[in-house]
C-alpha positions in Angstrom: 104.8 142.3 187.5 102.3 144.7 189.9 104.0 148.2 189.6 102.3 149.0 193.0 104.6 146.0 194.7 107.3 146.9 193.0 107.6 150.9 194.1 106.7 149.3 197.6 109.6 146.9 197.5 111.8 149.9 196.4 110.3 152.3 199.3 111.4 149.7 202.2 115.0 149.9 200.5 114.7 153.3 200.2 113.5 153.9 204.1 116.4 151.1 205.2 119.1 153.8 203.6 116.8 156.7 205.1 117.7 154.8 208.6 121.2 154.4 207.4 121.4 158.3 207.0 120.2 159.1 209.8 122.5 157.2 211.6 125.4 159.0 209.2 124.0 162.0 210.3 124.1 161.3 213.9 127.8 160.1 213.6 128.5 163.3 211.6 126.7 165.5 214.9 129.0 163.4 217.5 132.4 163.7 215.3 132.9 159.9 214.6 132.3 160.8 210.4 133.1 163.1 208.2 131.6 164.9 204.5 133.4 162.2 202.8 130.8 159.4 203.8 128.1 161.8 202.1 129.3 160.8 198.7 127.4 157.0 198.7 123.5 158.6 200.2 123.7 161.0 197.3 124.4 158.5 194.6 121.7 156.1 196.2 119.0 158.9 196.5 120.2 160.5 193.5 120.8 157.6 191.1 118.6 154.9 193.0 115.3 156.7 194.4 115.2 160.0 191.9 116.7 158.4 188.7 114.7 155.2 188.9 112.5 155.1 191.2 110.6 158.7 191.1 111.3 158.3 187.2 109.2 155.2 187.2 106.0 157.2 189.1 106.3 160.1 186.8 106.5 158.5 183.8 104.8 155.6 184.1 102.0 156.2 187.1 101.2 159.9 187.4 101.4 159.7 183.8 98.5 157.2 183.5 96.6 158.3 186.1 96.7 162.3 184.4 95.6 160.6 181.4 92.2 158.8 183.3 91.7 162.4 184.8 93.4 163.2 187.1 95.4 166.9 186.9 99.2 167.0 187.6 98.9 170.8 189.0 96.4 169.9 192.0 95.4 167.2 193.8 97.2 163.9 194.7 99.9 164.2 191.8 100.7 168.0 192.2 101.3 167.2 196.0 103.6 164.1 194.8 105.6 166.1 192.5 106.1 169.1 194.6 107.3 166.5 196.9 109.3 164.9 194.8 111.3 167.9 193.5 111.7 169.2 197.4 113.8 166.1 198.2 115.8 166.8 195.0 116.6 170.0 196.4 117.9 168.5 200.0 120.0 166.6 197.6 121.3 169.2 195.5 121.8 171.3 199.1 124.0 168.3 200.4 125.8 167.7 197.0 126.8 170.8 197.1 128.2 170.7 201.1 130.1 167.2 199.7 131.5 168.9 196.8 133.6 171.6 199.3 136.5 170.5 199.8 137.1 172.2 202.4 136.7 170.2 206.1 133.6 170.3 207.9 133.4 172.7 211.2 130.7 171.7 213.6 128.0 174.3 211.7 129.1 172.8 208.6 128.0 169.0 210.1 124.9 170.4 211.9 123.7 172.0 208.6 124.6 168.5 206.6 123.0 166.6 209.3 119.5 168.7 209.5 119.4 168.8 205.8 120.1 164.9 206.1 116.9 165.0 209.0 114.8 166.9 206.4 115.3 164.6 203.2 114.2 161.6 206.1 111.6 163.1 207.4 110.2 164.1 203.6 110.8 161.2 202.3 109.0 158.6 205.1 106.1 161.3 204.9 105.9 160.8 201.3 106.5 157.2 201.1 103.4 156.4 203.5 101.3 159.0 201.6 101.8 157.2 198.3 101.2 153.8 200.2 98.0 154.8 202.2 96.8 157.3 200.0 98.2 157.7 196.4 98.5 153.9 195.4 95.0 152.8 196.5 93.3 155.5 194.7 95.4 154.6 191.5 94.4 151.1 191.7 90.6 151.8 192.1 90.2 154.5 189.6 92.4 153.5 187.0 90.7 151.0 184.9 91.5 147.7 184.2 93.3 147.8 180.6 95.4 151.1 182.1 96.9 148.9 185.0 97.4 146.3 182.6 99.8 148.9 180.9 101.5 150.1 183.6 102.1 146.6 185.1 103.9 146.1 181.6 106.0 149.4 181.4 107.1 149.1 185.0 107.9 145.3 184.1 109.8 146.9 181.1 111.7 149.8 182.9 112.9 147.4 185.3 114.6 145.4 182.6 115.7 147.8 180.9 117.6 148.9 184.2 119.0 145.5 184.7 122.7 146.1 186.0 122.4 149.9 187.5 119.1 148.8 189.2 121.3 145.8 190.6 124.2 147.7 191.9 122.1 150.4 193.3 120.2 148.3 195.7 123.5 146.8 196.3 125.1 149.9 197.3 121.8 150.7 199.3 122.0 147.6 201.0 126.0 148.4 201.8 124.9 151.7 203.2 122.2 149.9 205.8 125.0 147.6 206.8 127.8 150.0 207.5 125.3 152.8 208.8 122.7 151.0 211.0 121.2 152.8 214.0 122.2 150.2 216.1 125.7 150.1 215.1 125.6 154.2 215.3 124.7 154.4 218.7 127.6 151.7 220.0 130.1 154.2 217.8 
């Protein structure tokens, strides 16, 4: 298995639900949902694209590349990381807005919906960093038996995440057909 192709495969998934929010988010500015469709997007970004996916880049490829030289507090790494905690905290943020139990007034959905805009925005940023920039360099400086090693740990992670894996890209895939765009703007 090529680790690069599979974090790719997971970033379209992951900007497909990004679409999907964005369309929740638009639905939560017009009236037509409420908090309680927030509960899914933070198990998928939460579970899906922090638990296994970022865990898979930090563990397994910014840990290889920091031991072929490259330092995790500057550079391309740092930048990923930093990144990477940000969207954990527009997660947290909107966890937190879910968790009241309270209903939503209209502030309450605009703040939900620009933190939603903010994770989105990050996030496809991020993604087409790590593709255009991050992933190539990774490839070309990391030797040979190093990529050979990550292929396998990636290969083993993803294995090892057998059912979860499954039922989050299901549940991703749920999300993108309740909450496209299209769909969102006939509501």
């Amino acid at each position: 298995m090529d680790i690069f192709e599979q974090l790719k495969r997971e970033h379209g998934l992951i900007l497909d639900v990004m679409d999907a929010f964005d369309a929740y988010a638009q639905g939560l500015l017009a009236g037509s949902e409420d908090q309680h469709g927030l509960s899914p997007f933070i198990v998928f970004v939460s579970d899906y694209m922090d638990g296994l996916h970022h865990a898979a880049e930090e563990k397994i490829l910014f840990r290889a590349m920091n031991e072929h030289g490259f330092a995790a507090e500057v550079g391309p790494i740092s930048v990923m990381l930093r990144e990477h905690d940000s969207g954990r905290s527009f997660t947290e943020t909107l966890a937190a807005m879910e968790a009241a139990n309270a209903s939503w007034t209209g502030v309450s959905r605009a703040r939900a919906a620009h933190a939603i805009a903010a994770l989105s925005g990050l996030l496809r940023a991020h993604i087409a960093q790590e593709e255009r920039m991050l992933y190539p360099l990774a490839c070309q400086a990391l030797p040979e038996h190093a990529l050979r090693a990550i292929n396998a740990e990636g290969e083993r992670l993803v294995r090892e995440q057998g059912p979860l894996r499954l039922e989050l890209e299901r549940l991703g895939l749920e999300l993108c057909g309740r909450f496209t765009p299209k769909a969102a703007s006939v509501a």
